[in-house]
C-alpha positions, -999 to +999 in steps of 0.1 A: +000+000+000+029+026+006+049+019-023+017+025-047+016+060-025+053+063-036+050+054-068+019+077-077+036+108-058+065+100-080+047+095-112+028+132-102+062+148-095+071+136-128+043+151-143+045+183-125+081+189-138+073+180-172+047+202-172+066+230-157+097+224-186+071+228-213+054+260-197+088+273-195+097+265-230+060+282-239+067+314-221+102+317-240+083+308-268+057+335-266+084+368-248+104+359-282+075+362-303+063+393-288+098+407-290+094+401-329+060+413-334+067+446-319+100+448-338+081+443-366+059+473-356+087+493-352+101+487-381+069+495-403+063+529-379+098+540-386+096+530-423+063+550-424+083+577-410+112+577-431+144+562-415+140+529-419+129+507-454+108+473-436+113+457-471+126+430-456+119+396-470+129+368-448+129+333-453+147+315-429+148+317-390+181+331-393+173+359-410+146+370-392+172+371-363+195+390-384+172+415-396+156+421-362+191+425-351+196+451-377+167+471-371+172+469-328+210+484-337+190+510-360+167+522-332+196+519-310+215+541-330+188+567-336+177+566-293+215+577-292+221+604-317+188+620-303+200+617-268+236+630-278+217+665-292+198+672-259+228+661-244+249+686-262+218+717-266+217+713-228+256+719-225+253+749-245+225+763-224+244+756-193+275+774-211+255+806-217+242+809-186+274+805-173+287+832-192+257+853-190+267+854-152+304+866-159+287+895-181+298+872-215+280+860-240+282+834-272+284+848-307+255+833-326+256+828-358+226+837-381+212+818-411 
């Protein structure tokens, strides 16, 4: 009688971990297709927009890595060059009011 007690809490344990291993597999599954369909998005906003072309054809698993991986460096790269001008327009404000204190000021050029 305690062996078939055994045995069934084994056989469940069993069970439970299997199950567990396959939800996990699932939910890496699903965060990596989520990850793509929003890239995806992105990619056709942008394109919409102007920086990006989504004419990407893709035929293999591989190259949907790649070219998601091409367009997260692009967005990468834009996120920085935006954040490198406030960067830099903030600097210059802090500059003139620097020198606006000292009773200097900045030549500016006009257009």
């Amino acid at each position: 009688h305690m062996s078939k007690l055994i045995e069934r809490s084994l056989a469940r344990s069993a069970a439970l971990e299997k199950a567990s291993a396959y939800a996990v597999s699932l939910r890496n599954g699903n965060t990596t297709a989520a990850w793509y369909e929003n890239d995806f998005k992105r990619m056709e906003a942008l394109s919409a927009s102007g920086p990006l072309k989504a004419s990407v054809t893709v035929d293999t698993k591989q190259e949907l890595k790649d070219a998601g991986m091409r367009s997260g460096i692009e967005a990468i790269k834009l996120r920085r060059q935006a954040r490198l001008k406030e960067l830099m327009e903030a600097e210059q404000l802090q500059w003139e009011s620097e020198l606006n204190a000292m009773g200097l000021s900045l030549v500016k050029p006009t257009d």
